[in-house]
C-alpha positions as CSV (number, residue, x, y, z in Angstrom):
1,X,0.0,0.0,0.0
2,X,1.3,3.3,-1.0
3,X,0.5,6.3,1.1
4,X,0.9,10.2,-0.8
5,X,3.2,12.5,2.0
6,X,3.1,15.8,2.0
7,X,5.2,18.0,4.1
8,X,4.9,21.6,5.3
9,X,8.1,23.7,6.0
10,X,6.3,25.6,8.5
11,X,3.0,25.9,10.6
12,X,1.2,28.4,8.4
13,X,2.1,26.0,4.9
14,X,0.4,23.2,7.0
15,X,-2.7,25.5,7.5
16,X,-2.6,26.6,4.0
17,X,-2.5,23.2,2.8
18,X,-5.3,22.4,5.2
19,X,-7.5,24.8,5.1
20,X,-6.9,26.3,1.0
21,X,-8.9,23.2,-0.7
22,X,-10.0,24.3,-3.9
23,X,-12.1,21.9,-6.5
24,X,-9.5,19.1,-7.9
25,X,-7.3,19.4,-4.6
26,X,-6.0,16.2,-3.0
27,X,-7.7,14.4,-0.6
28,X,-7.5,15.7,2.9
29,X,-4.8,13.7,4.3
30,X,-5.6,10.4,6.3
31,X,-2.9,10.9,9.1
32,X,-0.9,13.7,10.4
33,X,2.2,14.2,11.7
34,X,2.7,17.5,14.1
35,X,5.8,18.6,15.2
36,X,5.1,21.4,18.1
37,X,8.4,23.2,16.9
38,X,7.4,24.9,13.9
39,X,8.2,27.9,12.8
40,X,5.7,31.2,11.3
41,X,3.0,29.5,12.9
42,X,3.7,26.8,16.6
43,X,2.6,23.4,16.0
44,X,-0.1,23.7,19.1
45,X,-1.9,26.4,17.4
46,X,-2.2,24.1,14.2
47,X,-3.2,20.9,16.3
48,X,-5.9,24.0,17.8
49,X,-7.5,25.3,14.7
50,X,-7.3,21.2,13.0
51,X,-9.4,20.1,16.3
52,X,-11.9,22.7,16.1
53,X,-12.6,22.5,12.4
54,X,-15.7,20.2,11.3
55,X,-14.1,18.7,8.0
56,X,-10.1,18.1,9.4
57,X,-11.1,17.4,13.6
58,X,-11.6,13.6,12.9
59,X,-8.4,13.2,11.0
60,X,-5.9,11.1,13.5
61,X,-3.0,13.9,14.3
62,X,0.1,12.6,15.8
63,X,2.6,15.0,17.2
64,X,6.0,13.6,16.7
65,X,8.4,16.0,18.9
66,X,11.6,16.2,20.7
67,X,9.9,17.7,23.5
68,X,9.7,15.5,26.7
69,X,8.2,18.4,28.4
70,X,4.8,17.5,30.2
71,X,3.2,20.6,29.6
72,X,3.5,20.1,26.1
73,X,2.0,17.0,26.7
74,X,-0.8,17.9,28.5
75,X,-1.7,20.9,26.3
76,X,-1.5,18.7,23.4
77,X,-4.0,16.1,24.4
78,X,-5.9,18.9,26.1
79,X,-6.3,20.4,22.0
80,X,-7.4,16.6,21.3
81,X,-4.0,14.9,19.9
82,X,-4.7,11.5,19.1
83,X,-0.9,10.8,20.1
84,X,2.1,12.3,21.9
85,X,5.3,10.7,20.5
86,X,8.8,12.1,21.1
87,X,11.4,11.6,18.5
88,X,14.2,9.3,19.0
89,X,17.7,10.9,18.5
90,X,18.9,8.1,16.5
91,X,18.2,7.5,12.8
92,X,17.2,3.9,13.1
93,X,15.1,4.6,16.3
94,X,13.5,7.1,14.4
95,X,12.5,4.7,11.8
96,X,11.1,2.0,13.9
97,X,9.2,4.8,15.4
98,X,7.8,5.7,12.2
99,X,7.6,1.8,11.2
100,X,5.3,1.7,14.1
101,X,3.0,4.5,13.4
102,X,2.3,3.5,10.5
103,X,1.4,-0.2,11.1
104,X,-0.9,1.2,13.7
105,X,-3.0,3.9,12.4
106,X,-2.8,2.3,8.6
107,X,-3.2,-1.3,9.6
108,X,-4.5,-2.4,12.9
109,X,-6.6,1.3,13.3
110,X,-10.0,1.5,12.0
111,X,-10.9,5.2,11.1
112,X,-13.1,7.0,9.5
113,X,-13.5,7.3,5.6
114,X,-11.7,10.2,3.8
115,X,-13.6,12.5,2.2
């Protein structure tokens, strides 16, 4: 199974490409992945405005982090992350991590149909 990634540079790309749908636009995206680091706009404002929009607030949103901080936990979960992963430092760490999320919330997760 092939899945289509696209990535933002920064906060306010990953609105645009959120919120900007036009009429022959991709799907919205099945999964995302949220760093809280972002610059132009912070990743718990994005997490914010995805979670209190009707057509993006069901789609899973993983933030994938290096902060260990519990406040950014908390705040995140509090915005309604689905998941609060932080980064491994290495490489292949880093991929098993990924490995993982995927098998989960492309395999074994049942979720609701894209529109």
């Amino acid at each position: 199974m092939h899945n289509r990634l696209t990535v933002a540079r920064d906060g306010q790309e990953a609105l645009d490409i959120l919120f900007s749908r036009s009429d022959g636009a991709p799907p919205l995206p099945g999964l995302i992945l949220l760093d809280l680091n972002l610059p132009k706009v912070d990743g718990r404002e994005v997490l914010a405005k995805i979670k209190t929009d009707p057509k993006l607030k069901r789609i899973p949103v993983i933030v994938l982090t290096t902060s260990t901080r519990q406040e950014d936990i908390v705040c995140t979960y509090d915005l309604g992350v689905n998941t609060f992963v932080t980064k491994p430092v290495r490489f292949e760490d880093f991929m098993k991590v990924i490995a993982a999320i995927r098998e989960y919330w492309m395999v074994i997760a049942t979720l609701p149909a894209g529109k």
